[in-house]
N, C-alpha and C positions, 0 to 999 in steps of 0.2 A: 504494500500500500504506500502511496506518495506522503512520504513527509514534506510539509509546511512549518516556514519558521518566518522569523519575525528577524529581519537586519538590525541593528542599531547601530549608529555610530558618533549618536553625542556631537553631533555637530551646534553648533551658534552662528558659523556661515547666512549671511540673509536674513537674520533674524535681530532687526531693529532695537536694540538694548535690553537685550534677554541676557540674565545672569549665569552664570555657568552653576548654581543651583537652581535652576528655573530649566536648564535643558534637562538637568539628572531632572526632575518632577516631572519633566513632561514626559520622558524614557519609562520611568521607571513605573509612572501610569500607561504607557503604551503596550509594555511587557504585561499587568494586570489585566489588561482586556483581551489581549493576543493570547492569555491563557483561557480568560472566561471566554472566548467564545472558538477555540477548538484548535487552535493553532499547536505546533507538536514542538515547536523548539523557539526559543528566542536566543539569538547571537549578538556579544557587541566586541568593535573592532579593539588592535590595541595602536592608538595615534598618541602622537605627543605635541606640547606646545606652541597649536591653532589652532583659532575656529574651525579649518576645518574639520574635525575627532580631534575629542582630547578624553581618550579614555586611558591612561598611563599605565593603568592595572586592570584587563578586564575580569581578572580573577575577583577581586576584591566586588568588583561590581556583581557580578554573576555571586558571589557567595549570599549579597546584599536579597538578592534574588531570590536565593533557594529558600531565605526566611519568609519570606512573603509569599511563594508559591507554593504548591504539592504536586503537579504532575507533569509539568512543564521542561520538555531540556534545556538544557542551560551549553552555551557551545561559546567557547572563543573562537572570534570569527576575523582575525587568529590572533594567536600570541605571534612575536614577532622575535623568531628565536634567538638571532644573532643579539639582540639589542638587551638580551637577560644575560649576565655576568656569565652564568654556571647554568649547563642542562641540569646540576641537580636541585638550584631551586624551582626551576617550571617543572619538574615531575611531583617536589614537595610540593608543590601550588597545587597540583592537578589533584594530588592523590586525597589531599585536605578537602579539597572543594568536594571531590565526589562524595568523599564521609560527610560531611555536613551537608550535602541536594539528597543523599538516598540513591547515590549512583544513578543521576541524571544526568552528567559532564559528559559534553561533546568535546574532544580537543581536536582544536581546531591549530594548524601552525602553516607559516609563513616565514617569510626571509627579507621580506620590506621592500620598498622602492622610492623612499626620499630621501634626496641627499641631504636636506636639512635634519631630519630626525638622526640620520646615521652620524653628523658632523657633531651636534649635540648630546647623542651618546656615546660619542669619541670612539665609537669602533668603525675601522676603515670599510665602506660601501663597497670597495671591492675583495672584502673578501668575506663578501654573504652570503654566496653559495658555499666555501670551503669551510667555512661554519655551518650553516644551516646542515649542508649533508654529512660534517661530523659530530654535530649535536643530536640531532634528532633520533640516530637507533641508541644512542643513550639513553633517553628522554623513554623510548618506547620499550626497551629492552628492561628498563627499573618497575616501570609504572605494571607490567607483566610481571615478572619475578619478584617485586617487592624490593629490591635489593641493585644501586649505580656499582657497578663492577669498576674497578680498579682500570683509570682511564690513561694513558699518557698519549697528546698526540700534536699535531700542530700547533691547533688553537686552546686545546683543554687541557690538565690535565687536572685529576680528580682519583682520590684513593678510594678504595671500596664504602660504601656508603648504606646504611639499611634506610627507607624511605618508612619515615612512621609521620600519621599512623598509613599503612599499606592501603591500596586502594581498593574498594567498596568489591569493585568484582575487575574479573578482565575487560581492558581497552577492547579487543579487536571489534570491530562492527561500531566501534566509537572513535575514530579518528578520521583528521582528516586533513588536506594541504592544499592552501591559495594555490592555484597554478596557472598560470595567466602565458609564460613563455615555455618552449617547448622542451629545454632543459630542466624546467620543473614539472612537467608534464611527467617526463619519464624519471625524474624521482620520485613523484607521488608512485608513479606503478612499481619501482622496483621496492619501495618499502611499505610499500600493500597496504596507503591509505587512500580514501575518497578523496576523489579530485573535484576540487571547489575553482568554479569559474564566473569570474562577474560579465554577462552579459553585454558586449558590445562591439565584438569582431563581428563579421560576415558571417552567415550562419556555416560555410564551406570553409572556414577556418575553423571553426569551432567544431564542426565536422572532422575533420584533418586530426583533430589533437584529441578530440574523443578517440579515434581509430586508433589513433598512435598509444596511446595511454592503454586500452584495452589489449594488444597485440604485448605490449610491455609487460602487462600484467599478466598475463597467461603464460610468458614466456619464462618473465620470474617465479611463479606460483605454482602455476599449472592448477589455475580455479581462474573461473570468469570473478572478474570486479565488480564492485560496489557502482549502481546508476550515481552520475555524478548530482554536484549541489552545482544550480546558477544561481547566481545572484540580480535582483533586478532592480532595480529602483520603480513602485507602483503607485499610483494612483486610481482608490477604485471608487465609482461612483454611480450612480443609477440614470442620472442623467449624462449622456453621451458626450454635449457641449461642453458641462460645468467640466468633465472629466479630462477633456481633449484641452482646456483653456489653463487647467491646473497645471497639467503634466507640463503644457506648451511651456509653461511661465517656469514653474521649480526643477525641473528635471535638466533643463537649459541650466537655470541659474547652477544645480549640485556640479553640471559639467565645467562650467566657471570654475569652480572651487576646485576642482580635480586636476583641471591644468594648470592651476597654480599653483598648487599643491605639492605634485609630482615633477614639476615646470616637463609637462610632455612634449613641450617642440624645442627644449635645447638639447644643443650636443652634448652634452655631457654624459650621454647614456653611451653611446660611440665609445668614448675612451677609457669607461669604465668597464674593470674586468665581469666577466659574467652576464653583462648587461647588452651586449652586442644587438639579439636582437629588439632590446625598446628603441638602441641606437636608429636602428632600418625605419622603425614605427615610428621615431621623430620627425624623419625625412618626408616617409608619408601624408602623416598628420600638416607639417608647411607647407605641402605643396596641394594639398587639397584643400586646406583653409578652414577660417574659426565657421562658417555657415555653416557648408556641408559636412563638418564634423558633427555640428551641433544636430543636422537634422537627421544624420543617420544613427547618432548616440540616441535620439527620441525615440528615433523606430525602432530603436533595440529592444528597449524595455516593456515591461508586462502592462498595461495601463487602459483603462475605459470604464465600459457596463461590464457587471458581472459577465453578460454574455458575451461580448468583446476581449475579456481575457482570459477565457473559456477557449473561445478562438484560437487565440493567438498562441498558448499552451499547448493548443493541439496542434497547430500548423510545427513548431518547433520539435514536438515530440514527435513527429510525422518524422523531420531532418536528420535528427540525430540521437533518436530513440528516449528512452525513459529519463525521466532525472526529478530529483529532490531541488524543493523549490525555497529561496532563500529572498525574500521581499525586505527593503527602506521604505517605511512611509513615512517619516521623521526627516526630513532634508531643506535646505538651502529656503530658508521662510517660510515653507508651509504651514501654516496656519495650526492650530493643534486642534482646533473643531473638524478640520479636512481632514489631520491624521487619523482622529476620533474615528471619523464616519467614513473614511476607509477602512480601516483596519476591523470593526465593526459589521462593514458592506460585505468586505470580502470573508468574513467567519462565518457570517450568514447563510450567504448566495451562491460563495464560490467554492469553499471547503466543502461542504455535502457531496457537490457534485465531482468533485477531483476525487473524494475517498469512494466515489463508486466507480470510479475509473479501474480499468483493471491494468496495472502499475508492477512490473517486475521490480526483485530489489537489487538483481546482477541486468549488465551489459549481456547480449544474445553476441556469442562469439559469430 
């Protein structure tokens, strides 16, 4: 069955003198509704010092959570591994959190993409892959056994470690990794997590890196993978107009925030290690410009009537088969009565009819 979750990411971007406790109040009422009306997970990112996410710890938030909620998953969407000292305190973070949700923790990880966050947590951007990929079978090999084995390596090193208290039950079927370029694509497959993709390549790119990810994973495994997670940015509404007028205005404005964010058309992706291909997508993105960026990021995303993102669900799952569905309706000014009656619209109208869907929870090799 399709799981449905709830994005956060604490953004204040577009949001005219709203306090950085007035965004947690609006978040942390949006996750209580996303639970009371049927939603299977709520995610928040982990950003640092901007408007746009500033969630520094989504552990701390997410545990904030688990007191307030009962059935709801709880998913880092993701920790940002390289940017944490030690794999052994995100597996301590992870294993805690699960004890205190009742083994609800989704872990969610990532390897980051700004150069400001990386500069201000003083570890070198170019070497977030060779972190990320000697961090992570740490992280997952503890959180399994209970116990960080005795590490010496590049970027680590770490003596044997028991992680208390142990976590609630086994990760596998709970994890999962940002993969957005195609060298993360095929780490997510060779270390046998779900691949998380935010919605806004070509659906034949998207296609391409599904294919490649599953071929990866079968060949590592030898088991078909986990349907991936998108990410989307939505607006849903019952009227067609109010909903196309929203989307037009915020989902434009979140893409603002994202390219200055990430600065997506400098070079600086080019001569940064690891990063080669955002480098290629910079060039793209200049020569095709701030318009047509902005209006094919619109058409990316999941947004309308209930039956219009119904549609649009299926037309994608038509492309590139199954997938776990990961919604923003908290973004770049949106109003928090629009996010209300979204998030509301969509538990109502839209959830019944996706859990009668019939939804595999592996890829069809």
């Amino acid at each position: 069955m399709i799981q449905i979750g709830l994005c956060q990411i604490a953004q204040s971007f577009g949001y005219d003198g709203i306090t950085d406790e007035q965004v947690y109040e609006e978040e942390i009422a949006a996750a209580l509704i996303a639970e009371e009306v049927g939603f299977d997970i709520v995610s928040m990112v982990e950003h640092h010092f901007e408007d746009y996410a500033a969630c520094p710890d989504n552990f701390v938030y997410l545990a904030h959570l688990a007191a307030k909620t009962t059935r709801i998953k709880l998913m880092t969407g993701a920790v940002i591994v390289p940017w944490n000292s030690q794999p052994l305190r995100v597996a301590e973070k992870a294993a805690l959190l699960d004890n205190l949700s009742g083994g609800r923790l989704v872990l969610g990880l990532g390897r980051g993409l700004s150069r400001l966050e990386y500069a201000q947590t003083g570890v070198a951007m170019d070497e977030s892959r060779e972190r990320f990929d000697e961090a992570t079978p740490m992280i997952l090999a503890a959180l399994e056994t209970g116990v960080m084995e005795a590490h010496s390596g590049k970027h680590y090193t770490q003596p044997r470690a028991k992680i208390r208290p142990r976590p609630k039950t086994s990760f596998k079927g709970r994890t999962a990794q940002v993969a957005m370029s195609l060298d993360s694509v095929i780490e997510a497959a060779n270390l046998g997590l779900k691949m998380m993709q935010f919605a806004y390549k070509p659906l034949e790119v998207h296609k391409h890196e599904v294919d490649t990810y599953t071929a990866q994973f079968l060949k590592m495994h030898n088991a078909a993978p986990p349907i991936p997670f998108f990410v989307d940015f939505c607006v849903c509404d019952t009227n067609s107009d109010r909903a196309a007028e929203t989307a037009d205005r915020h989902v434009r404005g979140y893409l603002v925030s994202l390219m200055q964010h990430y600065e997506m058309m400098s070079d600086h992706f080019s001569k940064m290690e690891g990063y080669a291909e955002y480098g290629e997508a910079a060039k793209l993105l200049a020569a095709a410009g701030q318009e047509a960026i902005a209006n094919d990021y619109l058409a990316a995303q999941t947004w309308g009537t209930p039956e219009q993102i119904l549609e649009k669900i299926q037309t994608r799952r038509d492309a590139l088969g199954d997938y776990d569905l990961l919604l923003c309706m908290r973004f770049a000014g949106t109003p928090w009565e629009v996010t209300e009656h979204s998030i509301r619209t969509f538990g109502e109208q839209v959830i019944p009819e996706l859990k009668r869907w019939k939804t595999s929870e592996t890829i069809a090799a």
